[in-house]
C-alpha positions in Angstrom: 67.4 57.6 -78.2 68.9 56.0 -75.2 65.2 56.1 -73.3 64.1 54.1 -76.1 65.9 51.8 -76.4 65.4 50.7 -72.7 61.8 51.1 -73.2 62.3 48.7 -76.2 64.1 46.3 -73.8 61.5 46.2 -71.0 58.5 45.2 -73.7 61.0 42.6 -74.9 61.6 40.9 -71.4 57.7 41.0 -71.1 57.5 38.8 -73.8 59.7 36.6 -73.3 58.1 36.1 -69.7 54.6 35.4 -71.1 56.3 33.0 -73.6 58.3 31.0 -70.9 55.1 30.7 -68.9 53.0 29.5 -72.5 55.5 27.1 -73.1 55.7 25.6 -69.2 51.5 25.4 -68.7 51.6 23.9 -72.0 54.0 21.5 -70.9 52.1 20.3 -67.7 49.2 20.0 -69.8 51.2 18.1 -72.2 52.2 15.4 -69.7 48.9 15.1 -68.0 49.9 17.1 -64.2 46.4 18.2 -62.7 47.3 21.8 -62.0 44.5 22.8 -59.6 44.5 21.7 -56.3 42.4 18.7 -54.6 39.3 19.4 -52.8 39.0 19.3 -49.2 37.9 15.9 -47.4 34.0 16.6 -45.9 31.3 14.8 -43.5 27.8 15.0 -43.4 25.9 13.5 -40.0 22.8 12.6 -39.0 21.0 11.2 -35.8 17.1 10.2 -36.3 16.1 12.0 -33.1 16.9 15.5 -32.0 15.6 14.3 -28.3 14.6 11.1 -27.1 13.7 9.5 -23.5 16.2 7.3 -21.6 16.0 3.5 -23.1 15.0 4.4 -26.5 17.7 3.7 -29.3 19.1 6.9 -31.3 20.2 5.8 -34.9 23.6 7.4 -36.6 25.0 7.9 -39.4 27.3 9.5 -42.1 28.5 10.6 -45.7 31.6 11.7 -46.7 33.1 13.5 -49.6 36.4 15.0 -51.4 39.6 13.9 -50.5 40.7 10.9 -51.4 38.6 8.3 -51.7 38.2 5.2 -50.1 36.4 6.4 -46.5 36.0 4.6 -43.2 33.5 5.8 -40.7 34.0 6.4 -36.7 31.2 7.1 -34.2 31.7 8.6 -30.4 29.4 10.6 -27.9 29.9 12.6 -24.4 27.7 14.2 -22.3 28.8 17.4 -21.0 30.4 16.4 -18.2 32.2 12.9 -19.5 35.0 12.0 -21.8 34.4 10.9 -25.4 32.8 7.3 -25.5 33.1 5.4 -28.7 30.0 4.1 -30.4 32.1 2.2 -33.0 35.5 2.4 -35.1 36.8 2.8 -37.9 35.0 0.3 -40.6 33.4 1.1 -44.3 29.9 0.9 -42.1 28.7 4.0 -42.1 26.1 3.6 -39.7 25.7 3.1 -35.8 23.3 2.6 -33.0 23.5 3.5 -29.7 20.9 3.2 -26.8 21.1 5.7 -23.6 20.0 4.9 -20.4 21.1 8.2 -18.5 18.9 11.5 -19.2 21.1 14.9 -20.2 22.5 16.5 -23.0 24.8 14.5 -25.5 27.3 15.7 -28.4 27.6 12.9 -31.0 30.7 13.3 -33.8 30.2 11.4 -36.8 33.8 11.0 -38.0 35.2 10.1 -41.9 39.1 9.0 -42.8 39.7 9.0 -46.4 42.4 6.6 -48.0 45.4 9.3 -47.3 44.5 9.3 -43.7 42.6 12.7 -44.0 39.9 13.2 -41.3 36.9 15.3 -40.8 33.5 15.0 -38.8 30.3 16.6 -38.0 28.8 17.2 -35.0 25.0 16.9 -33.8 23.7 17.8 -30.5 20.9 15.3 -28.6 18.9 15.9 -25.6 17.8 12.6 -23.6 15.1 12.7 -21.4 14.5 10.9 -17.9 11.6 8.2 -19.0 9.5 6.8 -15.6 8.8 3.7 -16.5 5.1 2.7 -15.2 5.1 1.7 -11.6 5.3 -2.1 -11.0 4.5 -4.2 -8.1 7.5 -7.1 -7.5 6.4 -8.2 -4.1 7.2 -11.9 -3.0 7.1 -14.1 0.0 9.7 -16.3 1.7 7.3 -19.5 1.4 4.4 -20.5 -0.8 3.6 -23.8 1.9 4.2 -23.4 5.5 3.4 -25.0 8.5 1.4 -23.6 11.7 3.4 -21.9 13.8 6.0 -20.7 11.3 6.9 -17.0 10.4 6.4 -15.7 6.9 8.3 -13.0 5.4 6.9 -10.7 3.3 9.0 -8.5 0.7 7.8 -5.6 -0.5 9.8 -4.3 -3.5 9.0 -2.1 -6.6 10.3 -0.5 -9.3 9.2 2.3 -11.6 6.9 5.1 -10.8 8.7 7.5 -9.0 10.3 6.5 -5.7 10.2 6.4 -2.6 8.0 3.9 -2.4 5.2 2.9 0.6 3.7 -0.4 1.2 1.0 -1.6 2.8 0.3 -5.3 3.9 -2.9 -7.2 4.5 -3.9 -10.7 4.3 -7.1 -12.9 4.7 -8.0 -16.4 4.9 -10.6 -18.1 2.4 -13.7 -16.6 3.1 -12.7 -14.0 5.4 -12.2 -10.6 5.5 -9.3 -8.6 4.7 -6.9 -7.4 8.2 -3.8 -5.1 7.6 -0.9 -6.3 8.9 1.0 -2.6 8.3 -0.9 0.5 7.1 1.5 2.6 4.4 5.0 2.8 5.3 8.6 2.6 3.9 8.8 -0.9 5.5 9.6 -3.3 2.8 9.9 -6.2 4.9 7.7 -7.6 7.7 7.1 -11.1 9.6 3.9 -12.3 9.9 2.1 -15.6 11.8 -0.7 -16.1 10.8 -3.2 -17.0 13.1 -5.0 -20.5 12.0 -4.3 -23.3 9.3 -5.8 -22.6 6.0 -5.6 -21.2 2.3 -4.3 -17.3 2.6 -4.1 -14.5 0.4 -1.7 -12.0 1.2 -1.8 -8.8 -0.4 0.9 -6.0 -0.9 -0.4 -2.1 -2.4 2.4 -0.2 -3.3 2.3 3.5 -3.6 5.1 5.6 -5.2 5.3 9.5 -4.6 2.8 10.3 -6.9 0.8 8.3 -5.3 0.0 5.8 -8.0 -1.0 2.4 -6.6 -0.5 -1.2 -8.1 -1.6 -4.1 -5.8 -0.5 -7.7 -5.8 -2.4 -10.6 -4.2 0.1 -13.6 -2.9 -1.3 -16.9 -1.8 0.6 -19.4 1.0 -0.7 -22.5 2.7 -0.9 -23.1 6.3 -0.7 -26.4 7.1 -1.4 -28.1 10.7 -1.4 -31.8 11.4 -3.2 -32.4 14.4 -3.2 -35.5 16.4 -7.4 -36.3 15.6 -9.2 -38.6 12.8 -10.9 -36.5 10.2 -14.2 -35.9 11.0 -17.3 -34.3 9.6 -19.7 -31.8 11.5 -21.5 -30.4 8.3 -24.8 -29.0 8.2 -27.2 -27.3 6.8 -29.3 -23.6 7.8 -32.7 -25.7 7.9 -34.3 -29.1 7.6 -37.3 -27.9 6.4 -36.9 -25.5 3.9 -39.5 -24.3 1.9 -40.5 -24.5 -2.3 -37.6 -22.3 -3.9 -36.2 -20.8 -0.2 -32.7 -21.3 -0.2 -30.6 -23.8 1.9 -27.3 -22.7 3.3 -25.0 -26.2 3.8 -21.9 -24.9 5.8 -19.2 -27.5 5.4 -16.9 -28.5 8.9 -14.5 -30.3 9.3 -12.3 -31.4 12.3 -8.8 -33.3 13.1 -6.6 -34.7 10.0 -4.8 -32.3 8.4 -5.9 -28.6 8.1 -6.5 -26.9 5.7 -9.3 -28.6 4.1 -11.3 -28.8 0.8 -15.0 -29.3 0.4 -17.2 -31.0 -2.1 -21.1 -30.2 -1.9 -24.2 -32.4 -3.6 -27.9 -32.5 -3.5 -30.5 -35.6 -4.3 -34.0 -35.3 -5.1 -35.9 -38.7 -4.4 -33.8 -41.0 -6.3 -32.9 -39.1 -9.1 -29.1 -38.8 -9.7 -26.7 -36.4 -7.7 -26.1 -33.2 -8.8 -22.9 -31.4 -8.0 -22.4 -28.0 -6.7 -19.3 -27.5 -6.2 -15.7 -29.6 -6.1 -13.0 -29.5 -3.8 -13.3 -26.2 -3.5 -11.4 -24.1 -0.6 -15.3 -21.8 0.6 -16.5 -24.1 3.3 -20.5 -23.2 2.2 -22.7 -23.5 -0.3 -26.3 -23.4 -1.2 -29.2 -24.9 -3.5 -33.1 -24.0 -3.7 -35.4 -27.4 -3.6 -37.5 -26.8 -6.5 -39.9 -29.8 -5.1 -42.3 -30.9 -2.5 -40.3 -34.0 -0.6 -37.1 -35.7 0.9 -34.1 -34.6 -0.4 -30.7 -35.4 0.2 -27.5 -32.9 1.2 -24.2 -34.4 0.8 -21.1 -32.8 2.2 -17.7 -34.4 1.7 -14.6 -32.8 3.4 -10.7 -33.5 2.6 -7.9 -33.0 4.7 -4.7 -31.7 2.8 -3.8 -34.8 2.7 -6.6 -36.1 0.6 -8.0 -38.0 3.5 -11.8 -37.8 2.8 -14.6 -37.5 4.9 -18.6 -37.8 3.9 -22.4 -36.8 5.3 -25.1 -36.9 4.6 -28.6 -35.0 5.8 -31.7 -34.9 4.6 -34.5 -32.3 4.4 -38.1 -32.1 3.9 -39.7 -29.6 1.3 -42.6 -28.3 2.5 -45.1 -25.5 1.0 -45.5 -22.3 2.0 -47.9 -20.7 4.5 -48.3 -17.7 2.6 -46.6 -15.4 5.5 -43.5 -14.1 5.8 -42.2 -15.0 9.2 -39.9 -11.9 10.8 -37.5 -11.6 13.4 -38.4 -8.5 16.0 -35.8 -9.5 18.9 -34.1 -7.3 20.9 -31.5 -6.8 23.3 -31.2 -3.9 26.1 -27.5 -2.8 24.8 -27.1 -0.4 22.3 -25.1 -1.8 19.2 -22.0 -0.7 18.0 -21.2 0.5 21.0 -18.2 -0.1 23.7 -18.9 -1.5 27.4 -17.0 -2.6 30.2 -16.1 -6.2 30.6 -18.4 -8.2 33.2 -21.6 -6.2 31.6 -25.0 -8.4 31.2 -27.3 -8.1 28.4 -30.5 -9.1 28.5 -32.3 -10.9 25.1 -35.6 -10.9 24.0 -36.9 -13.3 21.2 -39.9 -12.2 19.3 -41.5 -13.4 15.8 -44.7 -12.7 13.5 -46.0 -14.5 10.5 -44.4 -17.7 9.2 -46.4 -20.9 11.4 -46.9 -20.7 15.0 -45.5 -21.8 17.0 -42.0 -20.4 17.2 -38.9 -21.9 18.9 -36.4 -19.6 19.8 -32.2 -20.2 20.4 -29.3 -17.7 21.8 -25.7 -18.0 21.0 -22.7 -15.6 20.4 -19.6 -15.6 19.1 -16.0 -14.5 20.6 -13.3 -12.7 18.6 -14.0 -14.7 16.1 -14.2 -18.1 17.4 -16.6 -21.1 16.6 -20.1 -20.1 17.8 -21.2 -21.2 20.5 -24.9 -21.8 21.8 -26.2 -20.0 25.2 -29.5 -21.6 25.1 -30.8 -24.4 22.5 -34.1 -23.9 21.0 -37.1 -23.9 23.1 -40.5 -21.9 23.4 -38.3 -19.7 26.0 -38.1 -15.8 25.0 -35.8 -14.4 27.4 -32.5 -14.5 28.2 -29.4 -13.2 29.8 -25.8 -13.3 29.3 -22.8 -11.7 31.1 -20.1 -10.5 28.5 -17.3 -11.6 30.4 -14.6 -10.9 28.1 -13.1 -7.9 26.6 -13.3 -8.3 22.8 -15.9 -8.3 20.0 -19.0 -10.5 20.8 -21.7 -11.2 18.2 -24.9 -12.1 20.0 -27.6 -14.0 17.8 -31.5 -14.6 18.6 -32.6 -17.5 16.1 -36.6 -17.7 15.5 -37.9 -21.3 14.1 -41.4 -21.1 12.9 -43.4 -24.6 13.1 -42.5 -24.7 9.3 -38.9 -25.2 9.9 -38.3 -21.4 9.0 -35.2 -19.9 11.1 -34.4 -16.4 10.8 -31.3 -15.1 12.8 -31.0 -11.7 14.3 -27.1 -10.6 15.5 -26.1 -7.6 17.4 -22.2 -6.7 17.3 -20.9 -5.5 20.9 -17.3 -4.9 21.9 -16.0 -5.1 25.8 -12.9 -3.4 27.4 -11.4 -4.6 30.4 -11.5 -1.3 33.4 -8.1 1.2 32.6 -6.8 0.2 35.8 -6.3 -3.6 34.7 -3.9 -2.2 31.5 -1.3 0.5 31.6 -3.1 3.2 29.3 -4.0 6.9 29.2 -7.5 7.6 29.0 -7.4 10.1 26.2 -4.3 10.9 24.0 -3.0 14.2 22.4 -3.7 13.7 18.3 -0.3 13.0 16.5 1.4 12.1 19.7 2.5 8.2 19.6 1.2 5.7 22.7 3.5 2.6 24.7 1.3 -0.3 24.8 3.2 -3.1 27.2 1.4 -6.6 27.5 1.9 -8.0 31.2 4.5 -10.8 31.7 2.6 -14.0 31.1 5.9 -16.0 32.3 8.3 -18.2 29.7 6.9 -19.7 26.8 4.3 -17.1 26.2 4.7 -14.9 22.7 2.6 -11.3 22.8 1.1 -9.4 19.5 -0.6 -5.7 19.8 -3.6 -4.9 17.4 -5.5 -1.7 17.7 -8.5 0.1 15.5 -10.7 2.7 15.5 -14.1 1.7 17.4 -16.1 1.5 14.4 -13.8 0.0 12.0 -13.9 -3.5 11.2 -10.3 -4.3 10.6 -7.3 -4.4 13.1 -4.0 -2.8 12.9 -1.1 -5.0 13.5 1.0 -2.8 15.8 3.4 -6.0 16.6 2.9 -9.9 15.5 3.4 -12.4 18.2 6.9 -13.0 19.5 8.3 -12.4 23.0 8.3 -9.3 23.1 6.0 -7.1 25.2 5.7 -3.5 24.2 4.9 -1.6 21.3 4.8 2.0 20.1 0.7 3.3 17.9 0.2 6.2 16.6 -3.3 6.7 16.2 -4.3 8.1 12.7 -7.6 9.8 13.4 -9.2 11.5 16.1 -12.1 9.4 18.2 -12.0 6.3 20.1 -10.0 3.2 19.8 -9.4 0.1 21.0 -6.0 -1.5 21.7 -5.7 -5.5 22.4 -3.2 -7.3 23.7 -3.5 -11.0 22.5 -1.0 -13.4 24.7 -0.6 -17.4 23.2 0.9 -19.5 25.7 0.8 -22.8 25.4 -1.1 -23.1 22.5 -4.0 -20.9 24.2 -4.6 -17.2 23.4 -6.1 -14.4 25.9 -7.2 -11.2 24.5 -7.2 -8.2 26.9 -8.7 -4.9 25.5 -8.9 -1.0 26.3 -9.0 1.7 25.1 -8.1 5.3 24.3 -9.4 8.5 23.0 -7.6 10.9 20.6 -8.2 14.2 21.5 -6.9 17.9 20.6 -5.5 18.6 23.6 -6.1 22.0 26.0 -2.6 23.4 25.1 -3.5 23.0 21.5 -6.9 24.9 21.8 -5.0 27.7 24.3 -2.2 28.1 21.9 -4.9 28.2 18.7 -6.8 31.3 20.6 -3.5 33.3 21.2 -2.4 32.9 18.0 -6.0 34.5 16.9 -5.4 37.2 19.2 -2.1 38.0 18.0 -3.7 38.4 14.4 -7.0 40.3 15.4 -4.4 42.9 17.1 -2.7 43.3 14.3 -5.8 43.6 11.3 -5.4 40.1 10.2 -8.4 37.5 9.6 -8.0 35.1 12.0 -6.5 31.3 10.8 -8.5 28.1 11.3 -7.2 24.8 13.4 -6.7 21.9 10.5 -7.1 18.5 11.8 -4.9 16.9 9.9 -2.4 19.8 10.1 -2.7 18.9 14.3 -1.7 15.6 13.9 0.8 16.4 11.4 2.1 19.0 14.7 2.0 16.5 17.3 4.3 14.3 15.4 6.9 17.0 14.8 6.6 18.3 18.6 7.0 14.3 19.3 10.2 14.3 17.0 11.5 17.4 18.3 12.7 14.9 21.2 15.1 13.2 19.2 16.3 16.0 16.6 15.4 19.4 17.2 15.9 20.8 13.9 13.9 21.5 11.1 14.6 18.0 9.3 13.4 14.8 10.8 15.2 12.6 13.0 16.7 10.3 9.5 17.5 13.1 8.3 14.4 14.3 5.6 12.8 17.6 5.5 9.8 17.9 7.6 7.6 17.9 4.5 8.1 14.4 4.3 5.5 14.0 7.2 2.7 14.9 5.1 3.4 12.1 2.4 4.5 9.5 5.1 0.7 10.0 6.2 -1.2 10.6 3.8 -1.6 14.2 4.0 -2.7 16.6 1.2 -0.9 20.1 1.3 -0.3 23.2 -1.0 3.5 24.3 -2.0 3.2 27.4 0.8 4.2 25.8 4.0 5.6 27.1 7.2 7.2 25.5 10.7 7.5 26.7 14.1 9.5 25.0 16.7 10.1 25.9 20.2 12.1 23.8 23.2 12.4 24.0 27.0 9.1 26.5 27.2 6.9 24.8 29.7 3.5 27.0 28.9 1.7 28.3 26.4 2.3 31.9 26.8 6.0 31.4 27.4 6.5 29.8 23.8 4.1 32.2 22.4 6.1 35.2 23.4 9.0 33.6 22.4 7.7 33.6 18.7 6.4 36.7 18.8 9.8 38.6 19.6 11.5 36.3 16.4 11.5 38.1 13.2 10.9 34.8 11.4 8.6 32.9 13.8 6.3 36.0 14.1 6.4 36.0 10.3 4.9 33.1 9.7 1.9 33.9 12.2 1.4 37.6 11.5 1.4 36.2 7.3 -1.4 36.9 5.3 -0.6 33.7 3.2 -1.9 31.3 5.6 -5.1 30.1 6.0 -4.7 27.1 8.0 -2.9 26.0 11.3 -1.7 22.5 13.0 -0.3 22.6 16.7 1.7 19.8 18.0 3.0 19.6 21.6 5.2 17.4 23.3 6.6 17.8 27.0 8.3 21.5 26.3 8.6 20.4 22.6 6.2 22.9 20.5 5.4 22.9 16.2 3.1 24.6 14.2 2.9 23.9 10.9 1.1 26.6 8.4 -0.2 25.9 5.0 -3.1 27.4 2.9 
């Protein structure tokens, strides 16, 4: 009975539990309490680029929801190895912008703040990538006008690409042909004097790493006031042109001030003038009489200072004889060739077809001086001339038929003075760099150092004028040059010439066959010599001197001699060096009892070998 009861009791307490709790939740609801709890404040973020290259603009933005609302937005980025940086604060603007300029791997957290000061955010990762920007030439000088005399700066500066940068300088006059100041190098700053008044381009090629190239072309005035009145020495290639032949009218001026401009007319009879060309900066023109007759050739030159000078020639059109008239001169000198200073050549004129009888006429021109005549036009056809000089002479035989027909023939000859009257070697080991010293021509005189291959056109400025005397060229190729020293004293410049042969030296070729024998002994196919690779050699052996080390004396890997000249190699490269071994076999067996050096010659990866040597310096450079 008792056990009832109790159990009685227990249902009756349950009951009035579940009838508390009825009457509470009833309650809440009654008064309007919001039982459940609220829901958690969240962020959604975006970015409009997963990756994106430096300089380009990545977009944000974000959307929140739950919590409590009204939200503000927050933006902020690091790299992995920087502190946060914020993009923008706390504002209803849930939106951002940010542009990156430096390449790597970003976190960006898009954050969201809700009116009870709740705050979430998302995250998004971002790759930036390094963007080369294309490779631009910003090359200036230091003066657009200068006068004669005066030095002009030249900066060479770029920017995209990918750096290091090389430059390489050249200029010309109006007319002329290009001459390079400085071949490719990390100079980004040279002095120049140009050599005469008149209108010059000067022209910068840069080269970046990959060896992209974007030239510039800069223009400067000379100018040169000389104490003379303008006067004008015009003329034209013939006074008696034929019916539709073309006449040359070459345009000189002298005195006033240089440079000058040039205006050029023609006249038939007494019709009207008819122009060919205006105050133009080409000193020549032409025009082809389309008439029997007297016509007139005017030629009007202007100083820089719009001082004016006119004249006027005339010429007869006459017909044609129906033959072709045709230089066959000759000279007893090969062309194109180099001879001592002092030399005589002998010229013969000859001529067939056109009108008999034929005149003939000998000149020559110096270094690019004025031309100047050895013998005026006469019925004499035989010359001779001593090349006195040492420099590049250009020897002309002229042929005038009775017709008034000239045809020129030139021959190009260059002269060096004997290797005892300049300090020189005769030949030179390839890759090896050469002193050049002018002789003391006394105070007030200025020295500049050109050099070139023999059959190259162009000179290499080694050093512009100024007062000093020597000079350090490295030859580029193998063959014969010609180095000149040009001296200007007093207004008056001497050119004195020699030359010099690049050759691969003995050592080179004894070392080449030992490291053959070394290979045939030990079942290898035996390497070749690589030119290039030589002079590539000789400039380590040279630099061995100054640093002996594997880098270069500024500190750079010895790769870097192979773009610093232009040299094309594959990624498998080796280097040997060797100091204070005074023969060949003494560094070879050196080598050959080092692990590492023998390595590299014993390798069956190389193909290709370049030996440099320098006093007891020694290199060899392997590539395949």
């Amino acid at each position: 009975m008792k056990h009832n009861s109790i159990h009685q009791f227990s249902i009756f307490i349950k009951m009035l539990l579940l009838f508390i709790a009825v009457l509470f939740f009833g309650f809440v609801s009654f008064v309007g309490i919001d039982v459940n709890a609220a829901s958690s404040l969240e962020v959604v973020g975006t970015v409009s680029e997963s990756s994106l290259y430096t300089g380009e603009t990545l977009n944000l933005s974000a959307s929140a929801s739950g919590g409590t609302p009204v939200y503000q937005y927050k933006f902020s980025y690091k790299t992995d190895d920087s502190s946060w940086i914020l993009a923008k604060n706390y504002s209803a603007e849930n939106k951002a912008s940010v542009t990156l300029s430096k390449a790597g791997s970003y976190t960006f957290r898009m954050y969201a703040k809700d009116s009870q000061n709740k705050i979430s955010y998302s995250e998004k990762k971002v790759t930036v990538i390094a963007s080369a920007k294309p490779l631009s030439n910003n090359s200036k000088l230091s003066a657009s006008v200068m006068d004669y005399g005066s030095t002009l700066t030249i900066y060479g500066k770029a920017s995209g690409g990918t750096a290091p940068y090389r430059y390489h300088y050249s200029y010309k006059c109006i007319g002329g042909s290009w001459i390079t100041h400085m071949p490719y190098s990390s100079v980004n700053q040279i002095n120049v004097n140009l050599p005469s008044a008149g209108y010059y381009t000067i022209r910068v090629l840069v080269k970046d790493k990959t060896e992209k190239m974007v030239e510039k072309n800069l223009n400067v005035i000379i100018i040169n006031k000389t104490t003379k009145v303008l006067s004008n020495l015009s003329q034209v290639s013939t006074s008696r042109p034929e019916i539709n032949s073309s006449v040359k009218i070459t345009a000189v001026g002298n005195g006033g001030t240089q440079p000058y401009k040039y205006s050029f007319y023609y006249q038939y009879g007494s019709e009207n003038w008819k122009t060919l060309a205006e105050k133009t900066k080409v000193d020549y023109s032409s025009f082809k009489p389309a008439h029997l007759g007297s016509y007139q050739v005017k030629c009007v030159v202007y100083d820089y200072n719009g001082n004016s000078k006119e004249k006027i020639i005339t010429v007869s059109c006459v017909k044609t004889t129906g033959k072709i008239l045709s230089n066959t001169s000759k000279i007893d000198l090969v062309t194109d060739q180099i001879y001592k200073a002092g030399i005589n050549v002998n010229m013969t004129a000859a001529a067939s077809g056109g009108t008999r009888p034929y005149q003939y006429a000998y000149s020559y021109q110096f270094n690019d001086e004025t031309s100047r005549t050895i013998k005026a036009y006469s019925n004499t056809a035989a010359c001779s001339f001593q090349l006195a000089d040492t420099g590049s002479y250009k020897l002309r035989i002229s042929v005038k038929d009775a017709a008034g027909k000239i045809l020129h023939k030139d021959y190009h000859i260059e002269t060096v003075a004997a290797l005892k009257d300049v300090k020189s070697y005769q030949f030179l080991s390839y890759g090896s760099s050469y002193y050049v010293q002018a002789e003391n021509a006394g105070t007030g005189a200025q020295y500049a150092i050109y050099y070139k291959k023999s059959t190259d056109t162009s000179w290499i400025c080694a050093k512009s004028y100024s007062t000093t005397r020597t000079a350090l060229i490295r030859p580029r190729y193998l063959g014969q040059y010609i180095i000149r020293i040009s001296t200007m004293k007093n207004g008056t410049v001497t050119n004195k010439d020699t030359s010099i042969t690049t050759v691969i030296s003995d050592e080179v070729k004894k070392e080449f066959a030992l490291i053959n024998q070394q290979r045939s002994a030990n079942g290898l196919k035996t390497i070749s010599l690589d030119n290039e690779l030589c002079f590539a050699a000789g400039v380590r052996a040279e630099e061995l001197n100054s640093e002996y080390a594997h880098t270069r004396p500024d500190g750079s890997a010895y790769l870097t001699v192979f773009s610093q000249y232009g040299i094309g190699f594959t990624s498998a490269v080796a280097e040997n060096i060797g100091s204070g071994y005074d023969t060949v076999e003494d560094v070879m067996d050196a080598w050959m009892r080092s692990s590492g050096h023998r390595a590299h010659i014993l390798s069956k990866e190389y193909t290709k070998v370049g030996i440099g040597v320098n006093g007891n310096k020694w290199s060899l450079i392997f590539t395949n």
